[in-house]
C-alpha positions, 0 to 999 in steps of 0.5 A: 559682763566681765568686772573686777572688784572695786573698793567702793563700800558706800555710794550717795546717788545724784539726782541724775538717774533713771529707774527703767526695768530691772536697773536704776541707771545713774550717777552716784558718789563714793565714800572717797568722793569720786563720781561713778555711773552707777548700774544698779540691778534690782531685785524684786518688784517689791523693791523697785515699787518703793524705790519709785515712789519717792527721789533717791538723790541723796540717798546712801547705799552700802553696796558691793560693786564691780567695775564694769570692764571696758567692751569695744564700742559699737563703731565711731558714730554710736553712742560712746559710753566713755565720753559720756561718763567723762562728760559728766566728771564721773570716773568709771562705770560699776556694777552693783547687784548687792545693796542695803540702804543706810539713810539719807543726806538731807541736804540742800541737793536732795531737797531740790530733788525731792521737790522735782520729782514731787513735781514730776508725780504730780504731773503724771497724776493730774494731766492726762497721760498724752499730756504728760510727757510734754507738760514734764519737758518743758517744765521741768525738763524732763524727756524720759517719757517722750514717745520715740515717734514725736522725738523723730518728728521734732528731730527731722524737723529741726524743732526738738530744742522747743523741749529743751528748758531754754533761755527764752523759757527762763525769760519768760518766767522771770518777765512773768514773775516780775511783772506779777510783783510789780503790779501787786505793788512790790517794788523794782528792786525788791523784784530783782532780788526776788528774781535773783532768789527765784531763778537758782531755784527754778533751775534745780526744779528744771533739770539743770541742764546746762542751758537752762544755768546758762541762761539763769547765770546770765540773768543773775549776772544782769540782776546783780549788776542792776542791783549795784547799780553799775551797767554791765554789757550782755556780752560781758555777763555771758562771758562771766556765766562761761567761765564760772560754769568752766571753773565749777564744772570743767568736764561741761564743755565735753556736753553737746548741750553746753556746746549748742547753748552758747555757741546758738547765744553768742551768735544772736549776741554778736549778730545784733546787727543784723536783727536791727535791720529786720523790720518785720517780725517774720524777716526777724524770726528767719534771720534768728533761726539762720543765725543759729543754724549757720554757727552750730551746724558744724557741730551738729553734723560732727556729733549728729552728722545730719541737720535739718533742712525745714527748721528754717520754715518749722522754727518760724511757726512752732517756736512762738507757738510754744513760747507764746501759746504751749508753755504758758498753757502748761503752767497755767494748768500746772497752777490750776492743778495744785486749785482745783483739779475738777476745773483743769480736768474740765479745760483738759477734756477741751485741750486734749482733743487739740493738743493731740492734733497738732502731734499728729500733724507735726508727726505727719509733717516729720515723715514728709521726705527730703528734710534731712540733710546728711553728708557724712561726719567731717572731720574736726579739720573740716568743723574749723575750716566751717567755722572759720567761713561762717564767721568771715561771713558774717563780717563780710555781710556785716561790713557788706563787702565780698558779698559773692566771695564770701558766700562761696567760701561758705558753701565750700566746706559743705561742697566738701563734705558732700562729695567726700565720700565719693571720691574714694577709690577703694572698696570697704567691707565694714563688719559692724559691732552689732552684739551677737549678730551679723552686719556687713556693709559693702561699700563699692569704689566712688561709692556706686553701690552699696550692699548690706548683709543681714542687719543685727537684732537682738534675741528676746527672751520671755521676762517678768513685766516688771523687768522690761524697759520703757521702750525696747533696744533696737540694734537698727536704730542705735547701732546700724543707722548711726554707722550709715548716718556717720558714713553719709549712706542714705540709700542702700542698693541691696540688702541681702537677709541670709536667714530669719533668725532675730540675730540677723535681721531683726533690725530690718525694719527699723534701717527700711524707715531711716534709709532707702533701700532699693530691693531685698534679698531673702533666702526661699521660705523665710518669710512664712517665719513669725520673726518677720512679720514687722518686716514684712508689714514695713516692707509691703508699705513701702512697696519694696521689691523682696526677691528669693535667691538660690545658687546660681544667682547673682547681684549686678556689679561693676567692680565684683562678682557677686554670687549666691552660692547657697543653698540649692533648695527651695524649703527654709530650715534655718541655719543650713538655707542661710543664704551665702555670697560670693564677692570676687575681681582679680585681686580679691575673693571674700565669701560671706558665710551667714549662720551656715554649719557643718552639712552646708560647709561639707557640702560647700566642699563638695560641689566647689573643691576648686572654686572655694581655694585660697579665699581672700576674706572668710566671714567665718559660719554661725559666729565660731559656733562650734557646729561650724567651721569644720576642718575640710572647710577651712583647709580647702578656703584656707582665707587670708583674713577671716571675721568672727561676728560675736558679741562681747561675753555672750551667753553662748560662748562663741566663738567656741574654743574647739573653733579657735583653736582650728584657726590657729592650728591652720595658722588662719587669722581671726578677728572678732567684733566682740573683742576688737569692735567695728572691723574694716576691711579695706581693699585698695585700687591696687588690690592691698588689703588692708584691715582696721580695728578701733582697738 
């Protein structure tokens, strides 16, 4: 990790933080009241047992810090570390790996806090473990413990926002509140301003996520204007809450969350109409769900480029089931926790069983398939020109005229977004910022096939049990799958594994269980290696033909040749059996290396001294290693362009000096994914090649 020297002595942290492994992760405010997202690496389990056991929003550390330098992002659909610090008003990113404790601030923040998290210990000592994660997410907010495999669920089916702290939380509680007041015989108006008090409170102890003030700010809004006695229009009080929210917190409309909440509640707003003519309670349930899904699915395909097509039926089931039944059962055992914890214990014993039914059947219904829709991220030029026919829609159906018209112009730039990607005449050959690794997706023109080269991975050291993370970063999943997901691919004809190493295929299994994939290319003898057994095990699942390939043989094309070209022997022992690919038309000649070294590059040499001259593209060997990209090797392909796949300051060095210096003294140019980022190559109808760097 590369830094610079800051000049920040003393940070205060927020309560926005997350202690997982070795490192607390979060956002803190320096001395000179700027706000940073703070990566702190602890030393000691001795240190990271204490700091657990209590809140650390409010307290002050003296620290040395780093300014974390700014690495290319992964590619234009990853998770982008720099819009998120924007979105949260913070100012930069540090590193701190020397710190002391000073005190801390007792003030009304850190209090809220500290209650919280004592809400949160709570939980997780008085629930039963397959409780908990639920119990925090809908009562406090809380989804740092979720499993992924509910997360995957919830998000196929179009349902994750039930664990989101939402307005119908809010007006659940508050009408629960009130009217508990008013039966013990406490006056209206003295309810209200219990409530006015109350909800504030209520919204630290949840997170403060932005729907949760949005719909407090609403509610408060109302209360207040009861309380003075003068009428205010629901429209007017969610137009107050935006821009108080807006003038208190400008970054907040860079947050999805503040984006989804008021665009989802504007709509039921405004669409009132529609509600009273639904007569029945389902008919009214299906037009609240379509309403929201219609003005915030441009949205979600810009920034999540998928929806969910069965949220429409899972919606009319699972949201009153967790208004109505789920919620109210958490925060009666909540209650009967802080009574008697011998009677919840016994209610648990009868609940869990339950409970834990109905998670397996919302899992087995999230593994169903055909419930994603994913055509491609549109541009923002596509997102206005979807909102602009969603809401000419929903005057037309208002007004009842240009019914067919409208419904049309509706569908449009969904058609467009579908049929985008296939009317591009080019072939694309993208070498993805997978870290020290190799992913190479091959994009056919009118994209009639797709062939992926090696997956990323990540290589895993031996480490303290303290100092592993909750859940393991998998490069499939938050890197490679985005980039396809992004792209609109949801099938891959080929994947070709060039070798077993971690680096290259660990990420597999992972891309087997998000995109369908038609056969499997390894090199002979890799599967006996125990890096991939979980893949093998995915593989066998899905009955997914897994074929061995040597020189000579070929993949079936209609726009390029492709050939292996290596190895010729049939016993794997490593780098040197890495399997490498030809790819050739009249214009166009690339040649995709894998982690082959020196003897296969000598030998490569040997048996191709004419075949090999003047390559077009040259994926260069073993990241730049310096057992690479021997001399005769590159003079004889002498490529126009040539990649280098190697993570950003990694600890190995590549690509070596001795190999960049080779490059430049043949005068070959390099781009490498550590220092540019994502990198396409683009080759035109015409032949023209065109390469493409985020940086």
């Amino acid at each position: 990790m590369q830094a610079s020297e800051i000049h920040v002595k003393e940070i205060t942290w927020t309560d926005v933080y997350r202690i997982n492994g070795q490192y607390i992760r979060g956002f803190a405010i320096s001395e000179d009241g700027e706000k940073w997202y703070v990566q702190l690496k602890l030393g000691t389990e001795t240190e990271k047992a204490a700091l657990m056991q209590t809140s650390i929003a409010g307290m002050v550390f003296q620290v040395i810090a780093e300014e974390v330098e700014k690495r290319p992002a992964s590619h234009a659909y990853a998770f982008n570390m720099d819009s998120y610090i924007k979105s949260n008003g913070a100012v930069g990113q540090m590193a701190v790996e020397k710190y002391q404790i000073i005190e801390k601030n007792e003030s009304f923040l850190a209090y809220m806090a500290e209650k919280r998290f004592a809400m949160k210990s709570h939980i997780q000592n008085t629930f039963p473990s397959s409780l908990q994660s639920e119990a925090e997410a809908l009562l406090i907010g809380s989804r740092e413990q979720m499993p992924s495999d509910i997360k995957d669920a919830y998000q196929t089916l179009g349902i994750t926002h039930l664990f989101a702290i939402s307005g119908l939380h809010v007006a659940l509680l508050a009408l629960m509140v009130y009217e508990a007041l008013i039966r013990i015989g406490i006056r209206r108006e003295t309810a209200n301003l219990v409530l006015l008090i109350a909800l504030p409170l209520y919204a630290f102890i949840a997170g403060g996520a932005p729907s949760v003030w949005r719909s407090v700010s609403v509610t408060e809004v109302v209360l207040l204007s009861l309380l003075f006695k003068k009428k205010l229009a629901i429209d007017d009080a969610f137009s107050l809450s935006v821009i108080g929210f807006v003038l208190l917190t400008p970054w907040v409309i860079f947050q999805i969350g503040f984006q989804l909440s008021y665009l989802a509640a504007f709509s039921l707003i405004y669409s009132s109409v529609f509600l009273k003519n639904s007569t029945s309670y389902v008919m009214q349930s299906f037009v609240i769900t379509a309403l929201c899904q219609l003005i915030v699915y441009p949205i979600l395909l810009y920034q999540f480029y998928e929806i969910s097509i069965s949220s429409f039926l899972a919606n009319l089931f699972f949201v009153p089931l967790f208004s109505f039944i789920i919620l109210p059962i958490n925060l009666f055992f909540l209650i009967l926790t802080y009574i008697s914890t011998s009677a919840s214990d016994f209610l648990f014993h009868l609940y869990e069983p339950v409970r834990r039914l109905l998670g397996e059947f919302i899992i087995y219904l999230g593994s169903l398939p055909y419930q994603i829709w994913n055509p491609m991220k549109p541009s923002l030029l596509l997102v206005f020109l979807a909102y602009g026919t969603v809401l000419f829609f929903f005057i037309s159906i208002e007004r009842k005229k240009q019914l067919v018209f409208c419904s049309f112009l509706l569908l449009l730039p969904m058609g467009i977004m579908q049929v985008t990607p296939y009317l591009d005449s080019s072939t694309k050959i993208t070498f993805l910022n997978v870290g020290q690794g190799d992913c190479i997706v091959i994009e056919m023109p009118y994209r009639k096939e797709i062939i992926m080269i090696d997956t990323g991975g990540v290589l895993r050291f031996e480490q303290d049990a303290w100092k592993k993370t909750n859940e393991d970063y998998e490069v499939g999943r938050q890197i490679v799958v985005p980039f396809l997901k992004g792209k609109g691919i949801n099938k891959l004809d080929t994947l070709v594994l060039t070798h077993a190493d971690a680096d290259h295929m660990e990420g597999a299994e992972e891309i087997l269980q998000e995109v369908h994939v038609d056969e499997i290319h390894i090199t002979p003898g890799s599967t006996n290696k125990n890096g991939m057994r979980d893949l093998m095990e995915e593989v066998r699942k899905q009955q997914i033909p897994m074929i061995e390939k040597v020189a000579g043989e070929k993949i079936d094309s209609s726009y390029f040749q492709f050939q292996y070209i290596y190895p010729w022997d049939a016993t794997y022992e490593g780098n040197n059996d890495s399997l490498v690919l030809s790819m050739q038309n009249r214009y166009f000649h690339g040649l995709f290396m894998g982690d082959v070294e020196k003897e296969g590059e000598l030998e490569l040499v040997s048996r191709y001294p004419e075949a090999l001259k003047d390559i077009t593209l040259l994926k260069i060997g073993h990241h730049g290693s310096k057992t690479s990209s021997e001399q005769s090797f590159l003079e004889l392909t002498d490529p126009a362009v040539s990649i280098i796949t190697a993570g950003f300051g990694n600890r190995f060095g590549h690509p070596h000096q001795e190999v960049v210096d080779r490059l430049d003294e043949l005068q070959i140019p390099f781009f490498q994914t550590g220092r540019e980022g994502t990198i396409e190559v683009e080759i035109t109808k015409g032949g023209e090649l065109l390469v493409t760097t985020p940086q």
